[in-house]
N, C-alpha and C positions, 0 to 999 in steps of 0.2 A: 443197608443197615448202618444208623448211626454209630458208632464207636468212637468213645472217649478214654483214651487209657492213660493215666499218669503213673509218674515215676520219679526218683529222685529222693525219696524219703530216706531216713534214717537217722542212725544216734548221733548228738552231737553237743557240745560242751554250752552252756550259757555264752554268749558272747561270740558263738561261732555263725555259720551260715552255709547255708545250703540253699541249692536250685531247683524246684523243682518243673517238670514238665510233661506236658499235656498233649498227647499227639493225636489228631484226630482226621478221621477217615467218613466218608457215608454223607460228608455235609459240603459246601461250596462253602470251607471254612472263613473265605475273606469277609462274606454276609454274616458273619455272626456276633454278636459279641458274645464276649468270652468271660468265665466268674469262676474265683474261686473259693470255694467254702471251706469250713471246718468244723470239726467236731470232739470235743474233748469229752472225757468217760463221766458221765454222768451229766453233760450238760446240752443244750441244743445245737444242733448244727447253724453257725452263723457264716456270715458273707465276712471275705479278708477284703476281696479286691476281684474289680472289673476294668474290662477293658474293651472299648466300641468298637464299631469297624473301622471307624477311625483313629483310632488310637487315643479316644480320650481315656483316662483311669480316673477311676474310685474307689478307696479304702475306707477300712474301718479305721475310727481312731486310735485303738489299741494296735496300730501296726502301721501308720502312717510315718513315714521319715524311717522306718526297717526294712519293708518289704516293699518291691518293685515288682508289676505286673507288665510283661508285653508279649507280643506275639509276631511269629514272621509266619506271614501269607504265603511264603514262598516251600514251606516248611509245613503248611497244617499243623503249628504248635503252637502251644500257648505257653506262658513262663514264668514263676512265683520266684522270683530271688529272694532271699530271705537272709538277714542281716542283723550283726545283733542279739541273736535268737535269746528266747529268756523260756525259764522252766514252763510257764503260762503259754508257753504257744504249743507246749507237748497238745498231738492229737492227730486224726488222721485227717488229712485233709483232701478233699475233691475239688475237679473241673466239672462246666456243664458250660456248654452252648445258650447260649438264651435264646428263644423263640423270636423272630421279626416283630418287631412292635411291643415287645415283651421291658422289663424293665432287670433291674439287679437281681430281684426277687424271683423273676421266672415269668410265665410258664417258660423252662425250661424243655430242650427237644430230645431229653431222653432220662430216666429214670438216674439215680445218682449209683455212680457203681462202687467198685471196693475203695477205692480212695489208695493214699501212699499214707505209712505213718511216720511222723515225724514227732521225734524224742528229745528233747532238752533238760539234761542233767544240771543240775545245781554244781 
């Protein structure tokens, strides 16, 4: 059984930064690439940042040159550093596995779970 659990959410001051991270279990995690989404209260869930099996990365532009995505194979984790933080990134945000062959966008190899929330106060 797949399992994606992340962690590392919480409150934190505009300008501040927090890590977050993604431990997974159920997959041959080095095969994966790895994404992490977001979603703030009222608006759609979008892609911050992925990362290949090889460690290429992709951001969104509203968080490029903030947040750093990687991952240690050694570790089955994944890793959102987050830098910067501004009131506009409040939301909760998810990991997900991508499917082999799959793209940023998915199919992803398991349903999206509760996510970490992460709060940026003005």
């Amino acid at each position: 059984q797949v399992q994606l659990v992340e962690s590392g959410g919480g409150l934190v001051q505009a300008g501040g930064s927090l890590r977050l991270s993604c431990a997974a279990s159920g997959i041959i995690f080095s095969m994966y690439g790895m994404v992490w989404y977001r979603q703030a209260p009222g608006k759609q869930r979008e892609l911050v940042a992925g990362i290949t099996m090889s460690g290429s990365t992709n951001y969104a532009d509203s968080v490029k040159g903030r947040f750093t995505i990687s991952r240690d194979n050694a570790k089955n984790t994944a890793y959102l550093q987050m830098s910067n933080l501004k009131p506009e990134d409040t939301a909760v945000y998810y990991c997900n596995a991508v499917v082999l062959g799959g793209t940023w966008t998915g199919p992803m190899v398991r349903s999206w779970g509760q996510g970490t929330q992460v709060t940026v106060s003005s």
